[in-house]
Backbone as CSV, one residue per row, in Angstrom:
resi,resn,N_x,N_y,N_z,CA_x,CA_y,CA_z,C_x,C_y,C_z
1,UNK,-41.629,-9.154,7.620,-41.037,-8.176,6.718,-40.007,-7.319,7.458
2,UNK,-40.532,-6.556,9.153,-39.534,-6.074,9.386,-38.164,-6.742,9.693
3,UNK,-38.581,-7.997,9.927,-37.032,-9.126,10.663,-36.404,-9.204,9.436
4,UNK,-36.353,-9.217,8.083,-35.711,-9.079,6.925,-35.013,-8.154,6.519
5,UNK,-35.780,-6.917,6.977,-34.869,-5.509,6.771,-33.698,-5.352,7.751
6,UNK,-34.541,-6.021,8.937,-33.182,-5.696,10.164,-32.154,-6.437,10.067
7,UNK,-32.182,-7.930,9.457,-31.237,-8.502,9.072,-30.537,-8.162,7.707
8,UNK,-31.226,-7.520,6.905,-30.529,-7.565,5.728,-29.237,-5.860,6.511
9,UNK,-30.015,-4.825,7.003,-29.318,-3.891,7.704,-28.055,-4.698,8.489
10,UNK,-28.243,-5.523,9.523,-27.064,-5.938,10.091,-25.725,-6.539,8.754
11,UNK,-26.273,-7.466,8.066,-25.300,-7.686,7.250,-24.182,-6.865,6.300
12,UNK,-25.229,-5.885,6.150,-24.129,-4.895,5.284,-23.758,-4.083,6.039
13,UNK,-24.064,-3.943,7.358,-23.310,-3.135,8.360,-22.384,-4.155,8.942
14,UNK,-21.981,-5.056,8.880,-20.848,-6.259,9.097,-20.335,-6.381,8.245
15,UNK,-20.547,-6.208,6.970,-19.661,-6.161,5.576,-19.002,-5.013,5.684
16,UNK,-19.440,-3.777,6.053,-18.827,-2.324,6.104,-17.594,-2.302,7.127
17,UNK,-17.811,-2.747,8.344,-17.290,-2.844,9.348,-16.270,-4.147,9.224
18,UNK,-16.055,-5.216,8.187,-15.355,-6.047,7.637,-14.465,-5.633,6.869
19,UNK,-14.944,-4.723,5.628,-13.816,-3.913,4.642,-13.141,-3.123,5.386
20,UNK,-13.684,-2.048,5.976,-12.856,-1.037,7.032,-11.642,-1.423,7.738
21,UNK,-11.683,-2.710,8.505,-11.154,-3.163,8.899,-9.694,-3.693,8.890
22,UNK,-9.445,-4.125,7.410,-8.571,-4.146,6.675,-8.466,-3.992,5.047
23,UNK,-9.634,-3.648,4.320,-10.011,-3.467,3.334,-9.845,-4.588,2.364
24,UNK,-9.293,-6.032,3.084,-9.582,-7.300,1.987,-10.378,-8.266,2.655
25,UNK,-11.162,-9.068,1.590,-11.609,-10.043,2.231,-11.454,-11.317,1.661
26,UNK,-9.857,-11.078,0.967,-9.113,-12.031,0.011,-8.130,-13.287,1.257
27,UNK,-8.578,-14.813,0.895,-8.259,-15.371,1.407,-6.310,-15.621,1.922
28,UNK,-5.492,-15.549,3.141,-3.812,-15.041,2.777,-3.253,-16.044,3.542
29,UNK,-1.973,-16.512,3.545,-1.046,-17.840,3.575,-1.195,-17.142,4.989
30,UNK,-0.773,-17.784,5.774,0.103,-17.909,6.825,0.856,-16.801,7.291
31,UNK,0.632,-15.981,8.089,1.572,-14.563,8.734,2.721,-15.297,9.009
32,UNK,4.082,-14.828,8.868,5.120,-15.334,9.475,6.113,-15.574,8.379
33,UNK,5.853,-15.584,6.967,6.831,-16.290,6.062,7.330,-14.956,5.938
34,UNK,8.743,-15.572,5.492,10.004,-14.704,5.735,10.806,-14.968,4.196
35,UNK,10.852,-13.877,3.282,11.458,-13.639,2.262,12.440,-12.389,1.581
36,UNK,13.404,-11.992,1.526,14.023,-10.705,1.021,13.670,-10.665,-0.405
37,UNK,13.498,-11.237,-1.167,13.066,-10.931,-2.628,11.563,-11.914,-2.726
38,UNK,10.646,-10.795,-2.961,9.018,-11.540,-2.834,9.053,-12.302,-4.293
39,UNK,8.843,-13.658,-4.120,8.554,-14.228,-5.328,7.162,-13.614,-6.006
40,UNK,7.553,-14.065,-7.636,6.446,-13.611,-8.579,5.079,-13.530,-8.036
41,UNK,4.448,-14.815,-7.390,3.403,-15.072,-6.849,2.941,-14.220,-6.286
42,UNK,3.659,-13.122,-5.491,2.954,-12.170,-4.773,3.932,-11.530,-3.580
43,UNK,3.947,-10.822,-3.062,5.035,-10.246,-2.221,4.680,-10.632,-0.505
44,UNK,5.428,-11.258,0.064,5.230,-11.633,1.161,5.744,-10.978,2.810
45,UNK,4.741,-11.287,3.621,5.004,-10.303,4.755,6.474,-11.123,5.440
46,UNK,6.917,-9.725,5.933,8.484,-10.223,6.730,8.477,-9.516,8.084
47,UNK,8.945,-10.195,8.907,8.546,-10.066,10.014,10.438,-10.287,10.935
48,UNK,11.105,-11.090,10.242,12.624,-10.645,10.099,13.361,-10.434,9.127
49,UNK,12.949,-9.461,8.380,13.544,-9.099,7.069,14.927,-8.602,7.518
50,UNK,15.785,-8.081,6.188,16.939,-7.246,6.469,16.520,-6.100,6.182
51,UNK,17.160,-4.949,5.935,16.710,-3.976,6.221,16.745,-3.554,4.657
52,UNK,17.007,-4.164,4.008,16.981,-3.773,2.181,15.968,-4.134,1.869
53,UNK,14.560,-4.674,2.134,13.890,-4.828,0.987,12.961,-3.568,0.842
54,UNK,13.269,-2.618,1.329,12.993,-0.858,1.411,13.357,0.109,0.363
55,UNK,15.046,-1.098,0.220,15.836,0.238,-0.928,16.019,-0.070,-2.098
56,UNK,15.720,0.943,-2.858,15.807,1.022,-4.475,14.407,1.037,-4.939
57,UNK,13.646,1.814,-4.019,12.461,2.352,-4.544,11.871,2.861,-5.638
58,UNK,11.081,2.374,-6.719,11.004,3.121,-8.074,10.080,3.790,-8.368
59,UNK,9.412,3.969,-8.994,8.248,4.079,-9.898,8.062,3.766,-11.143
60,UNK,6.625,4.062,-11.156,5.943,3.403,-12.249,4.557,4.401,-12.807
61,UNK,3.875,3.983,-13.895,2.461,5.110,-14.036,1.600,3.984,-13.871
62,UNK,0.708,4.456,-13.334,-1.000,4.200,-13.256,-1.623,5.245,-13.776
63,UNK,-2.598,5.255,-14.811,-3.891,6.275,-15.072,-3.064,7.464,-15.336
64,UNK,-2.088,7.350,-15.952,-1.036,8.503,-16.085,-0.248,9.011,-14.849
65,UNK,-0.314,9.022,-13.450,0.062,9.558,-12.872,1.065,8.275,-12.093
66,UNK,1.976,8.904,-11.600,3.573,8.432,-10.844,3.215,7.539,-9.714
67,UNK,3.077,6.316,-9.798,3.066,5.785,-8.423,4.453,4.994,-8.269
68,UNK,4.296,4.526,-6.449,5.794,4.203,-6.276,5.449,2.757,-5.983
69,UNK,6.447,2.384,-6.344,7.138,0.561,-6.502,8.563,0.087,-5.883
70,UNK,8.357,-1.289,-4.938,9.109,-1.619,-4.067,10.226,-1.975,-5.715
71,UNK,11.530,-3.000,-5.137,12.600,-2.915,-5.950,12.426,-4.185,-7.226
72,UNK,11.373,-4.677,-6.811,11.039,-5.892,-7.586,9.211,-5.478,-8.426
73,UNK,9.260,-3.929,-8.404,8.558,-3.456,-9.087,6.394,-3.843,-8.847
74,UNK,6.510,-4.297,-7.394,5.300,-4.359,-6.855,5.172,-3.293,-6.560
75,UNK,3.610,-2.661,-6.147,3.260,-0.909,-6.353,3.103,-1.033,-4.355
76,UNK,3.117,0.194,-3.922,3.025,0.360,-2.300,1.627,1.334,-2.451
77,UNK,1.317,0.868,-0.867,-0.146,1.678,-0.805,0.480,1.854,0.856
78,UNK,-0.959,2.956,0.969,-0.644,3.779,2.333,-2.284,3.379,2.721
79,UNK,-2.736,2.977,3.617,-3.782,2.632,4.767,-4.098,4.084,5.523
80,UNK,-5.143,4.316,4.906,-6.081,5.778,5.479,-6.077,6.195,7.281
81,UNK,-6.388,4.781,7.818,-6.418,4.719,9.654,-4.913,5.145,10.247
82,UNK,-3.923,4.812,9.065,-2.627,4.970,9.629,-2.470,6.696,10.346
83,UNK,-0.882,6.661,11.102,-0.766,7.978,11.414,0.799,8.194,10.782
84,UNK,1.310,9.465,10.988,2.662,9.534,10.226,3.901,8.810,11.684
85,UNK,3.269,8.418,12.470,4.080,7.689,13.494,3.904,6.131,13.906
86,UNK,2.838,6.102,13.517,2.294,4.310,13.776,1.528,3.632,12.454
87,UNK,1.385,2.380,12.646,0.917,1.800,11.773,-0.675,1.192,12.415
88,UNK,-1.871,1.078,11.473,-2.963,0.853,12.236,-3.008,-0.591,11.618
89,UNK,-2.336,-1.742,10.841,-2.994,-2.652,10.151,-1.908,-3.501,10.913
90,UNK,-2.365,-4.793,11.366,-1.633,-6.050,12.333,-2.393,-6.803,12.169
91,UNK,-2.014,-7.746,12.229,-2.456,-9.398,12.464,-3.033,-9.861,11.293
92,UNK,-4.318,-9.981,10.664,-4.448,-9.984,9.680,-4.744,-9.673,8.159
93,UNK,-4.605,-8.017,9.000,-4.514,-6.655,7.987,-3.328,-6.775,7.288
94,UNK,-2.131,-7.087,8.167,-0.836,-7.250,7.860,-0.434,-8.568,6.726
95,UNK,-1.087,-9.426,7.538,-0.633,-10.534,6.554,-1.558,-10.362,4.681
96,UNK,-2.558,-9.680,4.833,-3.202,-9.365,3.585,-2.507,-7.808,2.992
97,UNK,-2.137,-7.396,3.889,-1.036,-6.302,3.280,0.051,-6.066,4.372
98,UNK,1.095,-6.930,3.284,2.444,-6.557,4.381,3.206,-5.136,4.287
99,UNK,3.664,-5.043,5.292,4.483,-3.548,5.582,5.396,-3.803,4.817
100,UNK,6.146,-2.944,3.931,7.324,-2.993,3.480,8.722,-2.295,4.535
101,UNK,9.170,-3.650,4.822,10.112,-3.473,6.259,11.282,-2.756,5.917
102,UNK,12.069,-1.933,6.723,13.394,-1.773,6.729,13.509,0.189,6.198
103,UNK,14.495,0.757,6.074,14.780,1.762,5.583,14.751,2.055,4.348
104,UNK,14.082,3.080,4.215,14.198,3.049,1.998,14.944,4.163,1.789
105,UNK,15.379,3.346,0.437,16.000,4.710,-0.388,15.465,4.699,-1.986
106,UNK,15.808,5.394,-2.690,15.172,5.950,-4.092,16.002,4.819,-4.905
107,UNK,15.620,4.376,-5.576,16.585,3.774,-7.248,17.526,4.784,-7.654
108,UNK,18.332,4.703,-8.090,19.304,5.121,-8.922,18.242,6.198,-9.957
109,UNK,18.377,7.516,-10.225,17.859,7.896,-10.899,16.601,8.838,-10.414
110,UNK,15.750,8.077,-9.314,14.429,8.305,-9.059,14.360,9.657,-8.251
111,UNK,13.787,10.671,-8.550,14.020,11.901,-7.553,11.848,12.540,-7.315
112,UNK,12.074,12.575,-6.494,10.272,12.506,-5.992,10.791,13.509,-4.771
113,UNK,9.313,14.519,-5.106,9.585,15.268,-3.505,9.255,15.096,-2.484
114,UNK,8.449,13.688,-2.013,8.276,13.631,-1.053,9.506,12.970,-0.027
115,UNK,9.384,13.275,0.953,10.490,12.625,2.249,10.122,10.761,2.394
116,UNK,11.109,10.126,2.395,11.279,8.915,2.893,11.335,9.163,4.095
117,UNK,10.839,7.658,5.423,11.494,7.582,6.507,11.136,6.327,6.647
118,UNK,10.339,6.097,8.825,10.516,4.823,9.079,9.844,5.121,10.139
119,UNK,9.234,4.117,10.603,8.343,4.212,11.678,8.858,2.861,12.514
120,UNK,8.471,2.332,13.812,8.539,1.321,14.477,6.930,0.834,14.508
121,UNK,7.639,-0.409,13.935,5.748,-0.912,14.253,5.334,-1.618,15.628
122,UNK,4.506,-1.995,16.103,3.947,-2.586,17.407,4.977,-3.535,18.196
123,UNK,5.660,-4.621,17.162,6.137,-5.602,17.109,7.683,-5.416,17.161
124,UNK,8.429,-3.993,16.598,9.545,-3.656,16.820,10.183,-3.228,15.486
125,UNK,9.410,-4.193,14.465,9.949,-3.973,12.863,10.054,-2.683,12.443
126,UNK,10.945,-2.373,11.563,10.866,-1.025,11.514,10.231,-0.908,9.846
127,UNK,9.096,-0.147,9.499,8.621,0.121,8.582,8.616,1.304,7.656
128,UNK,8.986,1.002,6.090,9.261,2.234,5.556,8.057,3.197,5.688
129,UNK,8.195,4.417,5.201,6.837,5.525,5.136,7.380,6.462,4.009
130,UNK,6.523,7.091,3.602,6.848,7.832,2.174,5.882,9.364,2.478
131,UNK,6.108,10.687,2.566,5.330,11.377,3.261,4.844,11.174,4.290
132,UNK,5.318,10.688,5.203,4.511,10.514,7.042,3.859,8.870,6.808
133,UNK,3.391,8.305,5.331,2.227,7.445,5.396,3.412,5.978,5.174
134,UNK,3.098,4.940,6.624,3.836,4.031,6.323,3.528,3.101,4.908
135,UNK,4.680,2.130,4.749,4.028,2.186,3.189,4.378,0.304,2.993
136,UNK,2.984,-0.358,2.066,2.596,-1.269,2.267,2.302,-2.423,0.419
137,UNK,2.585,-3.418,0.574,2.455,-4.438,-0.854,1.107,-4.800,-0.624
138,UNK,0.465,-5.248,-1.664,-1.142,-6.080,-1.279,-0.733,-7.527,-1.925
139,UNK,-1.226,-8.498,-0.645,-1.149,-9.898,-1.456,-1.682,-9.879,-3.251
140,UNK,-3.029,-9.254,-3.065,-3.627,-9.726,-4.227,-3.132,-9.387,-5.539
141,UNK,-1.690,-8.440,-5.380,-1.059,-8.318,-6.759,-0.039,-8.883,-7.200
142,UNK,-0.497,-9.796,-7.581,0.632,-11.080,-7.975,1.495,-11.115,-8.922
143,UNK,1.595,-9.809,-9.578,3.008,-9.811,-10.775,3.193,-8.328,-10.280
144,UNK,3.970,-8.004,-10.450,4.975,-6.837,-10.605,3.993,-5.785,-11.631
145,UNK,4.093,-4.398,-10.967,3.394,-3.920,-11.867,1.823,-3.710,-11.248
146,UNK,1.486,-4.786,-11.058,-0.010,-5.071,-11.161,-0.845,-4.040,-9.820
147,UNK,-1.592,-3.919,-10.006,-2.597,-2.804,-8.913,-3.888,-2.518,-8.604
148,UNK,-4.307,-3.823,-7.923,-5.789,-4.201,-7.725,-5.906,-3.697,-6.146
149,UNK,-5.133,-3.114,-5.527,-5.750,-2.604,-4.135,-6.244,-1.216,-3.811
150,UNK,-5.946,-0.591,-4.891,-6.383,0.899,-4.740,-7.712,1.172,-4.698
151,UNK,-7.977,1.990,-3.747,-9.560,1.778,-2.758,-10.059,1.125,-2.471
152,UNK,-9.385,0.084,-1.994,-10.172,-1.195,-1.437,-11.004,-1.118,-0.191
153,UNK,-12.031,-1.327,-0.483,-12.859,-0.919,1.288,-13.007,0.772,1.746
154,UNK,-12.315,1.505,0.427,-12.297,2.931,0.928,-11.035,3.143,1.481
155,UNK,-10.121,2.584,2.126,-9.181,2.868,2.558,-7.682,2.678,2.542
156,UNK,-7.615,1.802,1.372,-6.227,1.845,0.770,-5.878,2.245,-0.449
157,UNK,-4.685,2.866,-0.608,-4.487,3.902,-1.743,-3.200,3.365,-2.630
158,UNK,-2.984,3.662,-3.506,-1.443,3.667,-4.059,-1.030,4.924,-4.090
159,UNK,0.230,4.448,-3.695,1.225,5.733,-3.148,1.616,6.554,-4.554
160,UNK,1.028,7.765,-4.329,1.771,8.801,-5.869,2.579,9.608,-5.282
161,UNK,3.078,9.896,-6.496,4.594,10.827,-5.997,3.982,12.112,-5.445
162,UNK,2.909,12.622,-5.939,2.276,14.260,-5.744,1.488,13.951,-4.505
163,UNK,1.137,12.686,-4.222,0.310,12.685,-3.054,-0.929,12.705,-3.336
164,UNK,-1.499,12.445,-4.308,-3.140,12.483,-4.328,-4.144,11.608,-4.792
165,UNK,-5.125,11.356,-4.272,-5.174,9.922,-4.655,-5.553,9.514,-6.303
166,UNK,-5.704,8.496,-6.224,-6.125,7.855,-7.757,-7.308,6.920,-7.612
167,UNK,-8.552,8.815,-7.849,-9.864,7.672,-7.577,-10.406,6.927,-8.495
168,UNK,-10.280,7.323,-9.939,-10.669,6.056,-11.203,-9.925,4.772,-11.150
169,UNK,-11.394,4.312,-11.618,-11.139,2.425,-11.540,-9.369,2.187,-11.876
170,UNK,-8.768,1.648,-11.209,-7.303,1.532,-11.427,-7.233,-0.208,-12.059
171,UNK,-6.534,-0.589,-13.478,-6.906,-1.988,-14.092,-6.032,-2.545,-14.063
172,UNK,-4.695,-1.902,-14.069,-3.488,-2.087,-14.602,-2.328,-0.983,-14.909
173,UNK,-1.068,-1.124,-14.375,0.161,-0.102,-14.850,0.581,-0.338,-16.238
174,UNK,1.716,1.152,-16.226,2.179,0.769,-17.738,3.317,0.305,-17.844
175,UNK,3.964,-0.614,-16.268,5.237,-0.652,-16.615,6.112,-0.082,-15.333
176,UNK,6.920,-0.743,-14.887,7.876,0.023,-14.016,8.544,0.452,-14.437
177,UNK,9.630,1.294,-13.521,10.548,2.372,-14.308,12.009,2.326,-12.944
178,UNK,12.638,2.242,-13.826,13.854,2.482,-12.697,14.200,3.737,-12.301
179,UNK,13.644,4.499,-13.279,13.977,6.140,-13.136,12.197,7.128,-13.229
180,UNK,12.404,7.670,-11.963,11.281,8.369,-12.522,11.754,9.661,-12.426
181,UNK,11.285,10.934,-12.374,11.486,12.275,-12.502,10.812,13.145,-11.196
182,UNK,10.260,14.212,-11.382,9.110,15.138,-10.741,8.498,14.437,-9.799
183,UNK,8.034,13.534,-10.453,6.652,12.757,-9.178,5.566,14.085,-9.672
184,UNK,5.711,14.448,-10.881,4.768,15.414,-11.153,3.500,14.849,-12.271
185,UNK,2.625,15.316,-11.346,1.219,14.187,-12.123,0.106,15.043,-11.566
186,UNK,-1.313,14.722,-12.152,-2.070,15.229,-11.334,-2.860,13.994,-11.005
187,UNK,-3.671,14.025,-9.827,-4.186,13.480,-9.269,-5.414,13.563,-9.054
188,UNK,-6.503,12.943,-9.058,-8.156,13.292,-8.309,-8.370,12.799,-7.064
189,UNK,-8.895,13.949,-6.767,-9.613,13.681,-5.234,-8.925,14.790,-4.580
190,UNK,-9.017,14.049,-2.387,-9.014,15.218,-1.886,-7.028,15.586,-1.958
191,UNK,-6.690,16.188,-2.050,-5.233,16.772,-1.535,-5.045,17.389,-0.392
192,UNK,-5.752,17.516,0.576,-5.280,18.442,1.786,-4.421,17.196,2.965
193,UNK,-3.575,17.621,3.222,-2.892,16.478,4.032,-1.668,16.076,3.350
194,UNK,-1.840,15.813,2.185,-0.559,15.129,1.199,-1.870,13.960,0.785
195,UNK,-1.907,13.663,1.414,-2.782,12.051,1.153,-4.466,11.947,1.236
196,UNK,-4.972,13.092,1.618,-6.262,13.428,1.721,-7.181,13.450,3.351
197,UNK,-6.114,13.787,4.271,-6.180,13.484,5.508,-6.892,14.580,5.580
């Protein structure tokens, strides 16, 4: 009886320590493929991108509130371990959520108060960030729009314009937007940090 408990204990303490890790445990192609416009299928990691697939940043709503979307209208998330100078997800964190590479700028229209920038990642790439938090696609959302990574494992978020997270079950957006406004929404959960740091 006790060798059952101790094993059943190790396992979900290897499952915990599995999600944490990178927060998927969704099967992902090959690190290395190289695309400037992510086909429908899903948005793919670039590793020599140009430096545009950053700009023309939009938004979109989730659960009512403003989240932001690369230019082909996939949603970005920010990784909790990260710092506002480095990136904590590589190898196959990365390939299950690629960095969105290069310098960003806003869409035509889109005005949000938080600061754009760019970080250098391990490897040299330079990665966008949106408030300090570098900023990232999830394989597993395979149309535009779509937003199945938010809290995954606890530690990945979709990026809102106000900064706070979006802790109800997230199913689906209403839609991208080429123009958003305020970035004014409210949010649940913690806010101290911008991001709940």
């Amino acid at each position: 009886m006790r060798n059952r408990w101790l094993a059943a204990s190790f396992l979900a303490a290897a499952a915990v320590v599995g999600l944490a890790a990178c927060g998927s445990s969704s099967s992902t192609p090959p690190s290395g493929s190289t695309t400037s416009n992510p086909p429908a299928a899903a948005p793919t990691s670039t590793s020599n991108a140009s430096s545009d697939m950053a700009a023309g940043i939009k938004t979109t709503s989730v659960n009512g509130r403003v989240v932001l979307t690369d230019a082909q209208g996939f949603v970005l998330y920010w990784y909790t371990p990260d710092s506002a100078t480095s990136s904590s997800c590589n190898g196959g964190c990365a390939s299950a959520w690629p960095p969105l590479p290069g310098t960003p700028s806003f869409a035509s229209g889109v005005t949000l108060t938080g600061k754009l920038g760019t970080i250098k990642r391990s490897g040299g790439q330079v990665q966008a960030t949106y408030d300090g938090h570098p900023l990232y696609l999830y394989k597993a959302d395979t149309t535009p729009t779509m937003a199945t990574g938010n809290d995954v494992g606890g530690v990945w978020w979709l990026v809102t314009g106000t900064g706070k997270k979006i802790t109800a079950k997230v199913s689906s957006t209403s839609g991208s937007s080429g123009s958003g406004s305020s970035g004014s929404g409210s949010g649940s959960g913690s806010s101290s940090g911008g991001y709940g740091y």
